[in-house]
N, C-alpha and C positions, 0 to 999 in steps of 0.2 A: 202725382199725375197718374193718370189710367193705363198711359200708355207702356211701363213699364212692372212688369207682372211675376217678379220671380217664384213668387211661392205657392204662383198654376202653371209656371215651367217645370219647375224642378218637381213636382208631382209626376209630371209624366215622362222623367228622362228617357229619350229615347237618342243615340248616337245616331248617327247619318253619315253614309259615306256617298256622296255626289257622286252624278252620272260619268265625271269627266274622271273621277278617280280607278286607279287601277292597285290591288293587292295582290301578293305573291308571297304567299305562306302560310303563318298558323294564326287563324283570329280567334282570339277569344274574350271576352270579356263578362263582366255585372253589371250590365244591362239592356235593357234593346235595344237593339241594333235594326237601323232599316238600311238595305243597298241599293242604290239604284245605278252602282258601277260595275264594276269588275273583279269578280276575287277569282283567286285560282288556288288551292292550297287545301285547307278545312276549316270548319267554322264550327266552336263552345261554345254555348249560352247554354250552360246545363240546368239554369232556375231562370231562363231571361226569351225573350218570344226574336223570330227573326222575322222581317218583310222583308222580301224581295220586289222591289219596286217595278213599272215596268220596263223599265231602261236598265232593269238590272241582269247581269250574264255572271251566272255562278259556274264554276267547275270545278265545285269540292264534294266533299262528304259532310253534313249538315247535324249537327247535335244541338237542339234547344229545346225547349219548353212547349212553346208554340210557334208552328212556322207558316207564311204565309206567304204565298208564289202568284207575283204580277208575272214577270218574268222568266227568264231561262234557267235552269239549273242539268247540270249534268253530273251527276253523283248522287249516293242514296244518303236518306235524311232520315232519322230518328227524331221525331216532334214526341216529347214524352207522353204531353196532356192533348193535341190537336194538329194537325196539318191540313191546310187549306190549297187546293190548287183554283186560281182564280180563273174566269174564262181566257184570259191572253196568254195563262200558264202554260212552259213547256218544261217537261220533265221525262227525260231517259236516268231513270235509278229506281231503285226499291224502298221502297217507306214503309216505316216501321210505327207504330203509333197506338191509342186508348180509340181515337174519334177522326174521321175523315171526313173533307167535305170536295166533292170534284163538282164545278159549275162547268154547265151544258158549253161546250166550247175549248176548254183546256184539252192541251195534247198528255197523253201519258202512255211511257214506256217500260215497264218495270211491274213488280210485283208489292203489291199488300201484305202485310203481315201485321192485323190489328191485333194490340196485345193488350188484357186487361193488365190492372196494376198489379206491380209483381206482390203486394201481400192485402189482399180483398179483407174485408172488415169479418164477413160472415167466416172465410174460412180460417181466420186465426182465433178467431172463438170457438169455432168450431173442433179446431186441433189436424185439419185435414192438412192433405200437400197440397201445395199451388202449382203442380203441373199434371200435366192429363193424362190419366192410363190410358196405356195403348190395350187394346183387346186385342187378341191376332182371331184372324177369321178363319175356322175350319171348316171343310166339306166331310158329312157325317159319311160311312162308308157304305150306306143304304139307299145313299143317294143319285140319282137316276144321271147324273152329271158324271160321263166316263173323266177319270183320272191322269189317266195319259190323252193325248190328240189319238182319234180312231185311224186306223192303219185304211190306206186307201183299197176298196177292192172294186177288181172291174169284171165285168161280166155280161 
């Protein structure tokens, strides 16, 4: 029969926790996982994509792969490879990530912090470090820019 398809299920296991369900504590699992309940706690999926549906209300700190926001979340989210905030998305936290995509419409409170992969192809060929020199910036002493704040004079 047609009607019974396991072997285009189980290709795209994806877990689902229903709108009426509610969590409270540490999720994590191997696989995708979509919410469109309630979790409050933190959420693993460190090789696995998260959706946040839009009846979904997070209040963790978010660790996956790829994550994807119908929904509410309050805490910050590390999406290793992508994070998506949809237009119905709302997000108070900071996101850390490779690739961002924010559609015209999503609320957002927090900060970006787009990181390449921590070991790029060119620079381990290369023999370089994977973190960025800081330069510190100096004012030469020739330069027309006083060094202290100018002393007030009135006259």
């Amino acid at each position: 029969m047609d009607t019974y398809r396991t072997s285009e299920q189980t290709r795209t296991d994806v877990a689902h926790i229903g709108k009426s369900v509610v969590v409270k504590g540490e999720l994590s699992g191997s696989e995708d996982l979509f919410v469109d309940g309630e979790v409050e706690g933190s959420i693993e999926l460190h090789d696995h994509s998260l959706t946040v549906g839009p009846n979904g209300r997070i209040r963790a700190n978010i660790t996956a792969k790829e994550v994807v926001i119908h929904g509410r979340v309050d805490g910050n989210i590390s999406g290793k490879d992508r994070v998506e905030l949809r237009k119905s998305a709302v997000l108070a936290g900071d996101i850390v990530t490779q690739r961002i995509l924010i559609e015209d419409g999503a609320y957002f409170k927090g900060g970006i912090d787009i990181s390449k992969d921590q070991t790029p192809r060119r620079e381990q060929q290369a023999g370089h470090a994977t973190s960025t020199p800081v330069t510190p910036v100096t004012t030469p002493s020739s330069s027309p820019v006083p060094a202290a704040p100018a002393s007030s004079t009135r006259g």
